[in-house]
RONU-156976 format. One line per field, with one value per residue (C-alpha): y, x negated, z negated; residue in three letters. Coordinates in Angstrom, 3 decimals, padded with zeros to 6 digits. Layout:
% RONU-156976
v	(Y|...);
u	(X|...);
w	(Z|...);
sevo	(Ala|...);
% end
This chain:
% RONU-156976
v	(032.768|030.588|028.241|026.105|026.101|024.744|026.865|026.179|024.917|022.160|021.500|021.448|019.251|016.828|016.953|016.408|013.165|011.983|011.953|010.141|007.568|007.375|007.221|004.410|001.947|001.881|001.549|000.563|002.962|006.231|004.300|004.217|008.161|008.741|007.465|008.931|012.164|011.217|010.884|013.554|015.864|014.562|015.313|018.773|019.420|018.247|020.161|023.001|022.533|021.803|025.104|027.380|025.944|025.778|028.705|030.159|033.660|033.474|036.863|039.622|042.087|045.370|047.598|051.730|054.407|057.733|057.765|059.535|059.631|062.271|062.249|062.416|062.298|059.893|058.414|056.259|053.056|051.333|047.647|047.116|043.425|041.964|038.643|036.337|033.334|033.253|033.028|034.950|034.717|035.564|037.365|038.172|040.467|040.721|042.940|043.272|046.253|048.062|046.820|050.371|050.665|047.520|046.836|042.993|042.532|044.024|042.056|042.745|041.035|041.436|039.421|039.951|038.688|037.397|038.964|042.200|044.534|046.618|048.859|048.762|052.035|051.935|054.836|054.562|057.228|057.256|058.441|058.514|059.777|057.512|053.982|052.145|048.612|047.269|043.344|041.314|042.072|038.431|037.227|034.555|033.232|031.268|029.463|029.564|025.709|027.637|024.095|024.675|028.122|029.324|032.008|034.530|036.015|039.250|040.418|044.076|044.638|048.103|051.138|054.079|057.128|059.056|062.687|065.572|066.554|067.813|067.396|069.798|071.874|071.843|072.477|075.475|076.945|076.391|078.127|080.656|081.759|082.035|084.076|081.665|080.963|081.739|078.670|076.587|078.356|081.516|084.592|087.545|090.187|093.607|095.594|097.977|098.802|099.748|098.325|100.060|101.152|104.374|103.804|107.144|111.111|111.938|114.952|115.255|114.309|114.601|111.525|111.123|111.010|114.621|113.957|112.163|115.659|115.507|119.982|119.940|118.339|120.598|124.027|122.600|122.162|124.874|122.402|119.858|116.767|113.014|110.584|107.196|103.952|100.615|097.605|095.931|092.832|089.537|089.599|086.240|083.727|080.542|078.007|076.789|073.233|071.754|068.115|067.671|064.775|067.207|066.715|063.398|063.179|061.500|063.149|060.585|058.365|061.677|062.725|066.752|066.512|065.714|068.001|070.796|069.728|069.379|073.180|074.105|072.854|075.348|078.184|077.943|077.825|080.514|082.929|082.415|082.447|086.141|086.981|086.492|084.133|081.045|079.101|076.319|075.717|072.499|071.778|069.941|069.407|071.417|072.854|070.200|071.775|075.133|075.952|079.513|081.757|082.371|083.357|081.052|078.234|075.572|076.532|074.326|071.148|071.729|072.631|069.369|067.322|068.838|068.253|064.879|063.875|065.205|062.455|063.478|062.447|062.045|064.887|068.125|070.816|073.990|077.013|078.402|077.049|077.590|081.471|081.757|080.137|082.315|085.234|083.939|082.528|084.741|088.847|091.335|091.252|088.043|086.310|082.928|080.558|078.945|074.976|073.934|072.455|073.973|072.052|074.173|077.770|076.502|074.889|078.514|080.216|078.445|079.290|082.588|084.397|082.992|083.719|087.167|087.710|086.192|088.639|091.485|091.204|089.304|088.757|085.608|083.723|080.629|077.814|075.246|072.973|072.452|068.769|067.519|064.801|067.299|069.114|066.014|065.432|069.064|068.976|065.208|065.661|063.980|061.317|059.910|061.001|059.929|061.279|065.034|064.232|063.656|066.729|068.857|068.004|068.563|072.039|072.918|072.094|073.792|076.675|076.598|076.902|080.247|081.604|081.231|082.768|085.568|085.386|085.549|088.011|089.995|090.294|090.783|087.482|086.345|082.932|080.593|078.223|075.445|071.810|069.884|069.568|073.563|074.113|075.020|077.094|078.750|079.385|080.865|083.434|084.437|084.751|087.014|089.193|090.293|090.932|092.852|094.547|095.750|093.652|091.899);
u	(-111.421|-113.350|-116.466|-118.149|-121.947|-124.065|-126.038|-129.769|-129.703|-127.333|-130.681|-132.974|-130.785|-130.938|-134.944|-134.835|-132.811|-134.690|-137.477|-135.748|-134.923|-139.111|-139.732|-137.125|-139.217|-141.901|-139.582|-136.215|-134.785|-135.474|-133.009|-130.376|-130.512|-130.948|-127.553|-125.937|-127.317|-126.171|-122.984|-122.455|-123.922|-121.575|-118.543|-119.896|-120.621|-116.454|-115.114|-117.297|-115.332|-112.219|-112.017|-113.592|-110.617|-107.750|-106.875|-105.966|-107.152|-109.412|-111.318|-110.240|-112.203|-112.667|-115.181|-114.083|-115.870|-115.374|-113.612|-116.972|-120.745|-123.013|-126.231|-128.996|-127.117|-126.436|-123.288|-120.938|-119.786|-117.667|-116.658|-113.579|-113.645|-110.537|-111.408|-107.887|-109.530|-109.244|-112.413|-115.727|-117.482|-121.172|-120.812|-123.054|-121.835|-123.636|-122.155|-122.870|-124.090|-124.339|-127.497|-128.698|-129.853|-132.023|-131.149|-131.794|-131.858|-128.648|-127.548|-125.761|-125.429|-122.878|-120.145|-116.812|-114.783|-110.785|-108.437|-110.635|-111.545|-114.737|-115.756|-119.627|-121.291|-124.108|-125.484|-125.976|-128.491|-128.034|-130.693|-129.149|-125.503|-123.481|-121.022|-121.867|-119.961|-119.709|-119.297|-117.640|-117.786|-119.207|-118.807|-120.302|-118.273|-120.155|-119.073|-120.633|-122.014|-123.248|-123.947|-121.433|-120.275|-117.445|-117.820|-115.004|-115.125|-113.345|-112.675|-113.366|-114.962|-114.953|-116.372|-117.436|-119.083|-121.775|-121.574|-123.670|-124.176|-120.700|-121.909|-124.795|-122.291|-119.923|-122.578|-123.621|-119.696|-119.166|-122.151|-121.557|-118.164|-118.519|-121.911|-124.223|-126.308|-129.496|-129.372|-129.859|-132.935|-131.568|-133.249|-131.239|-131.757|-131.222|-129.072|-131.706|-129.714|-126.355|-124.873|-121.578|-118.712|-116.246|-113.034|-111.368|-111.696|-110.387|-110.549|-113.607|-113.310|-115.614|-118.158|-118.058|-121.271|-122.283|-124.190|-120.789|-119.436|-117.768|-118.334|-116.214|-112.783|-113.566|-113.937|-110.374|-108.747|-110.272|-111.076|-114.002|-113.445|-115.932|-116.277|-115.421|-117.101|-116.914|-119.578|-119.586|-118.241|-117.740|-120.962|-121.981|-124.270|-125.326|-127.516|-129.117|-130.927|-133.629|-132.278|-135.838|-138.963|-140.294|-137.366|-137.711|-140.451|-139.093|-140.119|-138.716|-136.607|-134.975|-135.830|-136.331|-133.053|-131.009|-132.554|-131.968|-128.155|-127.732|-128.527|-126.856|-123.478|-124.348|-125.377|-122.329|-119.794|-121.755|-121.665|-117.771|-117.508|-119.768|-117.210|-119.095|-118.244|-120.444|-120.972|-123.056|-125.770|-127.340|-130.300|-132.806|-134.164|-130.202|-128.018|-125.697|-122.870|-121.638|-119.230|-118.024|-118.587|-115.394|-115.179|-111.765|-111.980|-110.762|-113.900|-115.916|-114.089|-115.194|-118.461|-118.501|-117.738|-119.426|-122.784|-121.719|-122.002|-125.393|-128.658|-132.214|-133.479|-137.219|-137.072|-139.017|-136.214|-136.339|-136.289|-135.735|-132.373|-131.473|-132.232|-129.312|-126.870|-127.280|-126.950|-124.033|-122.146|-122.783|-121.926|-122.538|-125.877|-126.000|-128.284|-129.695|-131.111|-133.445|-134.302|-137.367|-140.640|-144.524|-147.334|-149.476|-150.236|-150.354|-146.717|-145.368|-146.972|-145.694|-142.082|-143.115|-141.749|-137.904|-138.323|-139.327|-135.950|-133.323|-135.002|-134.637|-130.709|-130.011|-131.774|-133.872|-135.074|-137.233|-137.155|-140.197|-141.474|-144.238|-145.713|-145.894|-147.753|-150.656|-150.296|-150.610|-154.216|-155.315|-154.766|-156.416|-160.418|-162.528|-164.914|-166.131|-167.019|-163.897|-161.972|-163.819|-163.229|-159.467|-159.575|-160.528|-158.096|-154.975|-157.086|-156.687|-152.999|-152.138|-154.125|-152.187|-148.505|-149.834|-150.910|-147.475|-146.126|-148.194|-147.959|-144.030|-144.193|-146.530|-143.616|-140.511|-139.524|-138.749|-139.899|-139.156|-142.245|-140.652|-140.757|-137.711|-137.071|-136.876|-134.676|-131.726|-132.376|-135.513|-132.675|-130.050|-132.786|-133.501|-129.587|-129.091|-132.514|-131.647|-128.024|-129.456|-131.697|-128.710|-130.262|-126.918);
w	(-142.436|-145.027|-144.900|-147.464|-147.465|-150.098|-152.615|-153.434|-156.778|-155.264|-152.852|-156.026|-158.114|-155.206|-155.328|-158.731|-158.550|-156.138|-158.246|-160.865|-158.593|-157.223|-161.402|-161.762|-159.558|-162.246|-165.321|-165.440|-168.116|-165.486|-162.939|-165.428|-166.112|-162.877|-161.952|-164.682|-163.691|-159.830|-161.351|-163.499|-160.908|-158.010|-160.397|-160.847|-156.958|-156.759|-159.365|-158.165|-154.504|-156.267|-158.125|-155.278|-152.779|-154.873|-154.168|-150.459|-150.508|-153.800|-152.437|-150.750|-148.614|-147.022|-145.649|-145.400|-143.395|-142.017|-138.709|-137.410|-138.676|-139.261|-136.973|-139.567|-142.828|-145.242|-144.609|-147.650|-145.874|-149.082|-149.622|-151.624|-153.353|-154.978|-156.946|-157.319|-159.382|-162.023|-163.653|-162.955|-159.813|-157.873|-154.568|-152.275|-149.506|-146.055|-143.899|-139.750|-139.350|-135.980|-133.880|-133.595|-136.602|-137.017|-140.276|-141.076|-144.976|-145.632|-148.721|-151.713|-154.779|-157.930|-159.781|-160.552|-163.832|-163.257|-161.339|-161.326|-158.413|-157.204|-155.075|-153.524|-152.102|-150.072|-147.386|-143.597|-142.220|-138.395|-136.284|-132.681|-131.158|-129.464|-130.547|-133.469|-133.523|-137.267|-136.939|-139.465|-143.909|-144.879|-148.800|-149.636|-152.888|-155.907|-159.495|-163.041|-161.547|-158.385|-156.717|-153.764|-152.406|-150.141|-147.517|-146.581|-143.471|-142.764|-139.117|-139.441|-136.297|-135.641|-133.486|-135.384|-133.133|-134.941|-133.798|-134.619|-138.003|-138.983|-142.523|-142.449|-140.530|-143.887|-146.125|-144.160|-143.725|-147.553|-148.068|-146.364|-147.325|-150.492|-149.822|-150.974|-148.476|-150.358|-152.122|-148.844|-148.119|-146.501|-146.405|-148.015|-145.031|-145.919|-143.090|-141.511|-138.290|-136.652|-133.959|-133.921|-131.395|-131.211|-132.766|-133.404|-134.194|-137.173|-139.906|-141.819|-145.606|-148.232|-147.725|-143.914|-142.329|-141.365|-138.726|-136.773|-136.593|-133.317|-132.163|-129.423|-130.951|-134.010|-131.134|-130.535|-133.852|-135.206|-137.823|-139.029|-136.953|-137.231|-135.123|-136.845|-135.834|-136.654|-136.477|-133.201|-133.789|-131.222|-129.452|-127.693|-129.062|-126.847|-127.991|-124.961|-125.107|-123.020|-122.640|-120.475|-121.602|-124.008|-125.926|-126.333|-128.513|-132.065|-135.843|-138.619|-136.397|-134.789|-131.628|-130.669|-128.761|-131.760|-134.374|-132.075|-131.141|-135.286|-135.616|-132.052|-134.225|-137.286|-135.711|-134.156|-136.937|-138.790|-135.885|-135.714|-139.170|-138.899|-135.958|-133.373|-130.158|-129.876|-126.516|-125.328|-122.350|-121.700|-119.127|-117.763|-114.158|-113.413|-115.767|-117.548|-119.341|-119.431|-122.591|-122.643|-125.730|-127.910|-131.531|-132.227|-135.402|-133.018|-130.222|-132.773|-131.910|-128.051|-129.552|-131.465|-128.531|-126.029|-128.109|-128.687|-124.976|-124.337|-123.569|-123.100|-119.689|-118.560|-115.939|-116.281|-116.659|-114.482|-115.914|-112.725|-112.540|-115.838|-115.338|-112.092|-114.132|-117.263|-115.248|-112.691|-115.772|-119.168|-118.666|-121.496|-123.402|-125.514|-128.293|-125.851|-128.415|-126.436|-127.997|-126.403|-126.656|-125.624|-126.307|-124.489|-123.379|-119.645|-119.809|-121.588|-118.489|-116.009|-117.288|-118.376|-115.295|-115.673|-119.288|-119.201|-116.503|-119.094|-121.383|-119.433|-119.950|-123.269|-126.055|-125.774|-128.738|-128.114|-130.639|-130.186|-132.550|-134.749|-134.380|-138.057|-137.464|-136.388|-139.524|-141.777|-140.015|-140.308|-144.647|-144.457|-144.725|-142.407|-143.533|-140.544|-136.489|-135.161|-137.968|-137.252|-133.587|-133.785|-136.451|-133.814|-131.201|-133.556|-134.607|-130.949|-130.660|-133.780|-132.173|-129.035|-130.263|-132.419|-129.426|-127.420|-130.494|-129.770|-126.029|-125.990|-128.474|-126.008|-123.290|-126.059|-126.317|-130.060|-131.407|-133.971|-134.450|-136.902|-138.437|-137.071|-140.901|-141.334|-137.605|-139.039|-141.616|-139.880|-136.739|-138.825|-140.870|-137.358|-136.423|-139.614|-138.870|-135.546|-136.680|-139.723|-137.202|-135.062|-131.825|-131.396);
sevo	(Unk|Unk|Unk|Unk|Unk|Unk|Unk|Unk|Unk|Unk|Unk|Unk|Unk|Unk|Unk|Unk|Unk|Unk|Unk|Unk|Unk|Unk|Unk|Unk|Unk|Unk|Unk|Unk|Unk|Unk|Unk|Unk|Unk|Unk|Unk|Unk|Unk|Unk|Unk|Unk|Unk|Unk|Unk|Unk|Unk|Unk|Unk|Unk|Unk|Unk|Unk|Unk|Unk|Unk|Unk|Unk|Unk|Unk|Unk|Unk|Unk|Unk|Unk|Unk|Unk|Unk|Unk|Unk|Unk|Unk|Unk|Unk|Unk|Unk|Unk|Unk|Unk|Unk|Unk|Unk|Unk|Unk|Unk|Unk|Unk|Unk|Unk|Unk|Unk|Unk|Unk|Unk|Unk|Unk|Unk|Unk|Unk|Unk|Unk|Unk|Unk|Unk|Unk|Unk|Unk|Unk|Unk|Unk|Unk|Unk|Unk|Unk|Unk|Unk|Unk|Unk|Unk|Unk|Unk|Unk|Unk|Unk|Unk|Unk|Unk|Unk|Unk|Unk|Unk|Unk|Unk|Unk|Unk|Unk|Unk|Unk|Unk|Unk|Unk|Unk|Unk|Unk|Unk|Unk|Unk|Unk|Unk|Unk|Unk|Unk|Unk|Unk|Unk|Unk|Unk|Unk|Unk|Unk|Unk|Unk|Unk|Unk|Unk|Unk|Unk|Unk|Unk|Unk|Unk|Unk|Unk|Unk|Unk|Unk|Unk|Unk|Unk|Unk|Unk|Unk|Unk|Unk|Unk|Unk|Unk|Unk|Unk|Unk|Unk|Unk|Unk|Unk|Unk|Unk|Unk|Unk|Unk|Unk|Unk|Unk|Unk|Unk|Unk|Unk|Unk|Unk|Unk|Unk|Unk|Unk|Unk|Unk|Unk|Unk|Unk|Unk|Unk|Unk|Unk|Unk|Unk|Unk|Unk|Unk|Unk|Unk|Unk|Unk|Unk|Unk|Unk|Unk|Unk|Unk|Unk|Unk|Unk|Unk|Unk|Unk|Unk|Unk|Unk|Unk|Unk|Unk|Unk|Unk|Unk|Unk|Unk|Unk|Unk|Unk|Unk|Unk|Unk|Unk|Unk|Unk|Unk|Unk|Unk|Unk|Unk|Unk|Unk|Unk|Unk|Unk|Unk|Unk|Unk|Unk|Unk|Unk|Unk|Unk|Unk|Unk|Unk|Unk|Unk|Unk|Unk|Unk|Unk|Unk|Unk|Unk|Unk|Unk|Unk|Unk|Unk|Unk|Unk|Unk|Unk|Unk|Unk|Unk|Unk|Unk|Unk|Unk|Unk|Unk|Unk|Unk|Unk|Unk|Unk|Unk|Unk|Unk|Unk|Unk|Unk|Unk|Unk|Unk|Unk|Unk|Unk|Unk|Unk|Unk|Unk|Unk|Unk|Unk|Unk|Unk|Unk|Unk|Unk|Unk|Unk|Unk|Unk|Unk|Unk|Unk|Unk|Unk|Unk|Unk|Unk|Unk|Unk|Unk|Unk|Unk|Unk|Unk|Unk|Unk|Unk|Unk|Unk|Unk|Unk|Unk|Unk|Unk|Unk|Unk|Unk|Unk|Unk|Unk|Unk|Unk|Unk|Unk|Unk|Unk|Unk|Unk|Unk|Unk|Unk|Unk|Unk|Unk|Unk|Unk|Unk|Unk|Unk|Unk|Unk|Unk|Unk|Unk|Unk|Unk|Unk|Unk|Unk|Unk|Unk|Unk|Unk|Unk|Unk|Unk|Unk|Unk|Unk|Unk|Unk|Unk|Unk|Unk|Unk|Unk|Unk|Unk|Unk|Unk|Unk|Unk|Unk|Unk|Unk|Unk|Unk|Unk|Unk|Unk|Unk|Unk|Unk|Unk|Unk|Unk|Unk|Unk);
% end
């Protein structure tokens, strides 16, 4: 579908003729030039017309994306252009972008020579989960007179979800099986535990372990027997998030819910990809969804879509709940990967109780967050009374969440204090620790 529309230097011609014609009132000889000029100029306007219609399908267009976007990433959307006239060309490409992300000067400009093709780049960086409709790819088609223009319109409406970050998720695997982990900001642990499980006895050769020395099968065989072990592998790791109001709150566009979803879907895929089984618990005033653990490569499509589906709500989530169904549904000790949010040391105490039980039979890491914002005031330096005043108040924040650090720490609860920025990598250092550690 086509359109003409008319250019602004056809609208400033016009001015300027008609200010030939005002100077022609007053002498004669400015009439004359200003009709040859009306002339000349309506020939160009028609042969501008003439040569941008001549030909049916002078432009062709097309916007590709991923089937899916990454929550939080930057995501390529490209526009392939195909220029049929045969002569050079302006374009200028507006394309209808989805609503959500209240884009409104999305314009493009560039040119294309004869019967020549291009391809145009440009990055989408999605803050939410959820449909995004792309409307139509718009060119809008100009000559070397650039008095008239023709607009192509091409229908490539289209629904693109945006999931969590699957791209993050990549990096991470990459990273991490080719043992490289470090260079993402990952802490190289040294092993300083075991966590290992009987396999067999078997005949002592030089190098086993003395102190495996198994004395009553070597009374038996009258020989030196071991015991031979191997590392526990396949234990449980469930990232459970707190879909309650506290998650709401938004850093850079991206609310707590989100960031904590993003690194729900890595920690994931690296605990399969370290053998163990990953699962997925979701809450807020009741427990939402319930994925069992498993350790199998496809689990992290489930995973995948079972984080896609999850909102935030405005509800205060019980912790009370969330305890019965942790212990009704998940048997053997597991790593819980609490996400969550504690502004202050009153809110941690009131859940401290249901806490402190989940403890008692897994091992329970809570994940809060530090408020950045807060931060930024506490480096600024005051210059005025309100300035000291508001100083103060973030001072007393910042105070708090150290102290539930040291409160949960008090009743053997681990916790991850973080930016949103640093989640993932701050969760996974603490995955690798407590595996190092022999904990899990």
């Amino acid at each position: 579908m086509s359109s003409l529309y008319l250019n602004n230097r056809f609208f400033v011609a016009v001015g300027i003729l008609v200010f030939l014609c005002m100077l022609g009132f007053a002498y004669s000889i400015w009439f004359a030039i200003a009709q040859v000029a009306l002339l000349v100029f309506m020939v160009l306007v028609a042969v501008d017309i003439f040569m941008l219609y001549r030909y049916k399908k002078g432009i062709l267009g097309r916007r590709d994306t991923a089937e899916k976007l990454s929550n939080g990433d930057e995501n390529p959307v490209s526009i392939h252009l195909e220029n049929h006239y045969p002569f050079f060309v302006a374009l200028r490409v507006i394309d209808e972008l989805p609503v959500q992300l209240q884009i409104r000067n999305h314009d493009i400009r560039t040119s294309l020579p004869s019967n020549t093709a291009k391809t145009l780049t440009y990055q989408l960086h999605p803050v939410k989960r959820g449909e995004y409709s792309f409307g139509a790819l718009n060119v809008f088609v100009s000559t070397i007179f650039g008095f008239a223009g023709r607009r192509y319109r091409f229908d490539q409406d289209k629904m693109v979800p945006v999931y969590p970050s699957y791209l993050q998720m990549r990096q991470f695997e990459l990273m991490a099986i080719s043992n490289r982990l470090t260079e993402l900001g990952i802490k190289k642990i040294r092993k300083i535990g075991q966590n290992r499980e009987f396999e067999q006895v078997k005949e002592y050769v030089s190098g086993d372990d003395i102190r495996t020395v198994n004395w009553k099968a070597t009374a038996r065989r009258n020989n030196l027997m071991v015991n031979h072990y191997q590392d526990e592998k396949s234990q449980a790791v469930y990232s459970v998030i707190d879909k309650g109001r506290v998650m709401k709150m938004p850093f850079e566009g991206m609310s707590l819910l989100d960031y904590a979803i993003n690194a729900s879907l890595v920690i994931s895929n690296i605990a399969i990809i370290k053998e163990d089984k990953a699962g997925i618990i979701t809450f807020s005033n009741k427990v939402g969804t319930i994925l069992p653990a498993s350790k199998v490569h496809s689990h992290m499509r489930s995973v995948l879509e079972t984080l896609y589906n999850q909102k935030t709500g405005f509800k205060e989530s019980n912790f009370d709940s969330l305890y019965i169904q942790i212990k009704r549904h998940v048997k053997g000790r597991s790593l819980i990967l609490l996400y969550t949010n504690f502004e202050t040391l009153a809110a941690l105490e009131r859940q401290l109780p249901y806490l402190q039980r989940i403890a008692y039979n897994h091992v329970l890491v809570i994940i809060f967050f530090e408020n950045t914002e807060l931060k930024d005031l506490l480096e600024k330096p005051a210059t005025n009374t309100e300035e000291i005043y508001l100083k103060t108040i973030a001072e007393k924040f910042a105070f708090e969440k150290k102290q539930i650090v040291k409160e949960l720490t008090r009743h053997g609860i681990h916790a991850v204090l973080t930016t949103p920025k640093n989640l993932t990598i701050n969760t996974i250092n603490k995955y690798l620790e407590l595996k190092a550690r022999g904990m899990i």
